[in-house]
N, C-alpha and C positions, 0 to 999 in steps of 0.2 A: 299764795304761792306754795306750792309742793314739788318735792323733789325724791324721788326714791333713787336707795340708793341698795344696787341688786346684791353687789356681791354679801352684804351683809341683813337683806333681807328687810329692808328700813325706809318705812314713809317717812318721811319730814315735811311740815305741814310749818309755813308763817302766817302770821297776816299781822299787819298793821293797818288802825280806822280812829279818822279823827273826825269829829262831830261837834259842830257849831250848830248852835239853836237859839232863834230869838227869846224865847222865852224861858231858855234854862244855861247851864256853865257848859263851858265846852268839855271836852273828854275826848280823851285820847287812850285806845282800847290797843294792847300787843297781846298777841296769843301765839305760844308755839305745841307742835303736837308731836309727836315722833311713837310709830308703831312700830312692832317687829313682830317675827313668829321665830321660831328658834328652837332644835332638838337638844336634847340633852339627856345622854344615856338611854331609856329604855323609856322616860319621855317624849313622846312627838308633838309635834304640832302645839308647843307651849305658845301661847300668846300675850307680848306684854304692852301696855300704850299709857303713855303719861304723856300730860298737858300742861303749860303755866297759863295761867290770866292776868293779864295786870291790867287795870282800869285808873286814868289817874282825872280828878276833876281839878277843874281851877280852883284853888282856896280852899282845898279839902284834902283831905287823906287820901291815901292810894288806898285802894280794894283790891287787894293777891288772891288767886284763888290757884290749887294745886289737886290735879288729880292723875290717880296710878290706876290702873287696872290689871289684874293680872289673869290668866284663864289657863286652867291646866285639863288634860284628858283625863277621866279617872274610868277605867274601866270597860266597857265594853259602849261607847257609843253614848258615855258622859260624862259632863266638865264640870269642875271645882272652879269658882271665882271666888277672888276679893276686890274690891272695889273701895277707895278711898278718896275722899273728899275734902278738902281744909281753905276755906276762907278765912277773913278777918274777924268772923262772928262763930265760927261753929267748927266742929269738925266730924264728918260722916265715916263710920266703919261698916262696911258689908260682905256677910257673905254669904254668897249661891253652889246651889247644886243643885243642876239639870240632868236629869235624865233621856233614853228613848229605850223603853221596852221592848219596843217591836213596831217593826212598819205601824200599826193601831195607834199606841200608846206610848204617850212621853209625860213627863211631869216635871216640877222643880216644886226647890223652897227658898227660902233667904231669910236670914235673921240680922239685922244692924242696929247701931244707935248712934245718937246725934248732940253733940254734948250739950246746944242751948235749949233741948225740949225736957219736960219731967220728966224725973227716971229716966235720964238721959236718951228721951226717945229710941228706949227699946221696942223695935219691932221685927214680929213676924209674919212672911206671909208664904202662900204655898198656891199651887194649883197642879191641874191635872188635864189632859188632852187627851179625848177619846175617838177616832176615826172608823167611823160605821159607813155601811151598806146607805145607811137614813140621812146621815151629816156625819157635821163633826160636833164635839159635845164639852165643851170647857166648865169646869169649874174649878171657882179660885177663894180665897178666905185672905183675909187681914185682921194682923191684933197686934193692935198701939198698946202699951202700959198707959193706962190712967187717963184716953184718948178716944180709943174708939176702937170697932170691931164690924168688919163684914163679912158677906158672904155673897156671891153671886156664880151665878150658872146661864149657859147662855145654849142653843143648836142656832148652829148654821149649814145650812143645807136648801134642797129646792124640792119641789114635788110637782108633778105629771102624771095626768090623768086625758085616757086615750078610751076609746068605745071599747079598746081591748081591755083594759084593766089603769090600774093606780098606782104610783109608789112613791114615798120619799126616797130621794136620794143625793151624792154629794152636792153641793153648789155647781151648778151651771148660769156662770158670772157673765159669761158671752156669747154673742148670736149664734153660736157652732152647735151644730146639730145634736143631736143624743137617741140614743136607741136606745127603745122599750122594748125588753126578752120575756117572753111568755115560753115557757115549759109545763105547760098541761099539767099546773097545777101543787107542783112539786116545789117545796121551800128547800133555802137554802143551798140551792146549787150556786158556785162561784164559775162567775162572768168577770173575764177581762181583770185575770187574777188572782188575787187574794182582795180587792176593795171591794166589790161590786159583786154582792148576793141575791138571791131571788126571796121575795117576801113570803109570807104565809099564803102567799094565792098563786106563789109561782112566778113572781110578774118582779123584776129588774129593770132598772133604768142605767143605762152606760153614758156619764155626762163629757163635753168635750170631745168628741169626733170631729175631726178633720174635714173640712168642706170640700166639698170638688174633687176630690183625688179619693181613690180607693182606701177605706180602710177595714181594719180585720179586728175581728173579737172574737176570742175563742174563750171554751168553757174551759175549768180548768181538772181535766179528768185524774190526775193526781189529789185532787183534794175532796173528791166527791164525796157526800155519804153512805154509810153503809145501808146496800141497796138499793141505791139510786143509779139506773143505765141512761145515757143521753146518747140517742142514736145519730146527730149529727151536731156538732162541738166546734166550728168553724165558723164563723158570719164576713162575709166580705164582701161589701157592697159602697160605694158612691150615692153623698146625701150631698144635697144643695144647701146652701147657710140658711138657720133658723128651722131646717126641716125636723120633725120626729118620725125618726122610722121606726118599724116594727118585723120583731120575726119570731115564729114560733120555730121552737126546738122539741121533737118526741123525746118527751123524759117519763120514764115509770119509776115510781120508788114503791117497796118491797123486799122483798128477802132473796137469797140468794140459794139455790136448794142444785145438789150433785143427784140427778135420778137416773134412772137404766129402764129403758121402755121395751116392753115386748106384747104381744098378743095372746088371746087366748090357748093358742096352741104352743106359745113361746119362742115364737120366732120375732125376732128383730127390726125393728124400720131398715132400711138399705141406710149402707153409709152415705151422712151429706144431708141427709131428709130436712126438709125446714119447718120450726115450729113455729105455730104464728098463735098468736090470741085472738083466742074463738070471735070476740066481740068486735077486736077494732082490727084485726090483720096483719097488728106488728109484728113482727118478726123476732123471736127474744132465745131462740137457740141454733143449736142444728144439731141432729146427731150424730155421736162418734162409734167409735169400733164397740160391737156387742150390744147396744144402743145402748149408752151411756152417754148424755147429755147433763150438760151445765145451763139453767135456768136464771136468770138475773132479773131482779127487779119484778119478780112475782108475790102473789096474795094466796089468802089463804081460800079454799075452793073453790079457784079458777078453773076454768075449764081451757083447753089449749089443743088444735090443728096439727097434728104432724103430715106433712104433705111431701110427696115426691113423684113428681110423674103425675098424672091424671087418676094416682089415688090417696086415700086420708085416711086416718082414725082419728080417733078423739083422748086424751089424757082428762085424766080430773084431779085434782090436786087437794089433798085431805081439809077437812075443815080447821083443822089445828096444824098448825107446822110450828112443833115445839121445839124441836132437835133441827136445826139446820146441816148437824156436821152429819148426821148418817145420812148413808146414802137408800132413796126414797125409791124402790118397784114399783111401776106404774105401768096397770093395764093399759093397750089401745085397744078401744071396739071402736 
């Protein structure tokens, strides 16, 4: 039976269970539980919940068992507990503190003891949560006094491999679609946020998309690398359940260079001229007043198309691009 009660913010939890067994004494089990959350001063969101147990058998002792919980905020997005324990046989002291670093990264520890274990069952334990591009990455440690001592680490996550490319990435637990993002090649561009990166070959996996109805993944051009241009940063499309879709995005990574183009007589491209790469036709500037152009996402001794109208030259771009901040005079023939 429960019962909350609002104005003071309070679960109330009974139950009574009684148990007859041919083969053993009967017993009769009351529990009652009562939670709250409650502010207090510059405190929020405290949490406290205590429980009684009583167990009684025929022709035996009753068995009490009593526990408190308490859980407070500390910090920026972490809780202090204590946690206490007291039966007929023992009595448990603990305490935790949890952390979360950042969307990625969260951790805790806990240290308690027990009064019927050696050395009064002092233990400590800890662990760590890490949330990658690949999975997620746990590892956690235990040490008993005079008892015992671990350590284990675990990834969880999934991996998909398409004729386009391969990657780990988070756990996709259910039949819901996922899309595989190829950017020509270029790591570390963020997809669909801050979780979801592109591996060393370029290649991301976006897990969990929405079946049947349109959904939207965009890059996140706030976080890009220095260097890195993605000429289209939007994906919206409709997959059917279980599907893998795929889309490639033009990304170039490279430097970023302020240059001023003129010819050999020293006259100017027209305002507006568009620069395209000699080799593949992207488009990666345009010219401004005086030809002064801003270059993104370029190499060193590229060669590069200024085109307007039905005519062109050609730029070439030094073999060393040491100094990115000055500004680079570049003939067109």
């Amino acid at each position: 039976m429960g019962q909350p009660i609002t104005p003071l913010n309070l679960n109330l939890y009974a139950n009574l269970l009684h148990q007859t067994r041919w083969n053993a004494d009967a017993s009769t089990t009351a529990n009652i539980t009562a939670g709250f959350n409650v502010d207090i001063g510059d405190w929020r969101d405290i949490s406290i919940s205590t429980s009684f147990n009583t167990t009684h058998y025929e022709d035996k002792d009753r068995d009490n068992q009593i526990y408190l919980s308490i859980s407070l905020p500390f910090g920026n997005g972490g809780r202090v507990g204590y946690d206490m324990q007291n039966s007929s046989h023992s009595t448990i002291h603990r305490m935790s503190w949890n952390d979360t670093l950042d969307e990625r990264n969260s951790w805790g520890m806990s240290a308690g003891l027990q009064s019927d274990r050696p050395d009064n069952g002092a233990q400590v334990s800890g662990n760590y949560q890490h949330l990658s591009s690949a999975g997620e990455w746990d590892i956690s440690g235990t040490y008993a006094a005079n008892d015992y001592s671990s350590v284990s680490s675990s990834w969880s996550g999934s991996f998909t491999a398409t004729q386009y490319g391969a990657a780990f990435h988070r756990r996709s637990s259910t039949n819901e679609p996922r899309l595989m993002v190829s950017t020509d090649g270029v790591a570390d561009i963020p997809v669909q946020g801050n979780l979801d990166y592109t591996n060393h070959f370029g290649i991301a996996v976006v897990p969990l998309i929405s079946s049947y109805q349109p959904s939207t993944v965009a890059v996140n051009m706030n976080d890009l690398p220095d260097g890195v241009t993605v000429a289209e940063n939007v994906i919206k499309e409709t997959w059917i359940e279980g599907a893998i879709g795929y889309k490639s995005l033009a990304s170039r990574s490279g430097k970023d260079v302020n240059v001023i183009i003129r010819n050999a007589s020293g006259q100017y491209p027209p305002l507006g001229a568009d620069i395209r790469q000699d080799d593949s036709g992207i488009s990666v500037g345009m010219v401004g007043e005086e030809g002064h152009a801003w270059l993104s996402g370029v190499a060193e001794n590229q060669l590069f198309t200024v085109v307007w109208g039905e005519q062109s030259c050609i730029i070439h771009l030094p073999e060393r691009l040491e100094d990115t901040t000055k500004r680079l005079i570049l003939p067109c023939h």
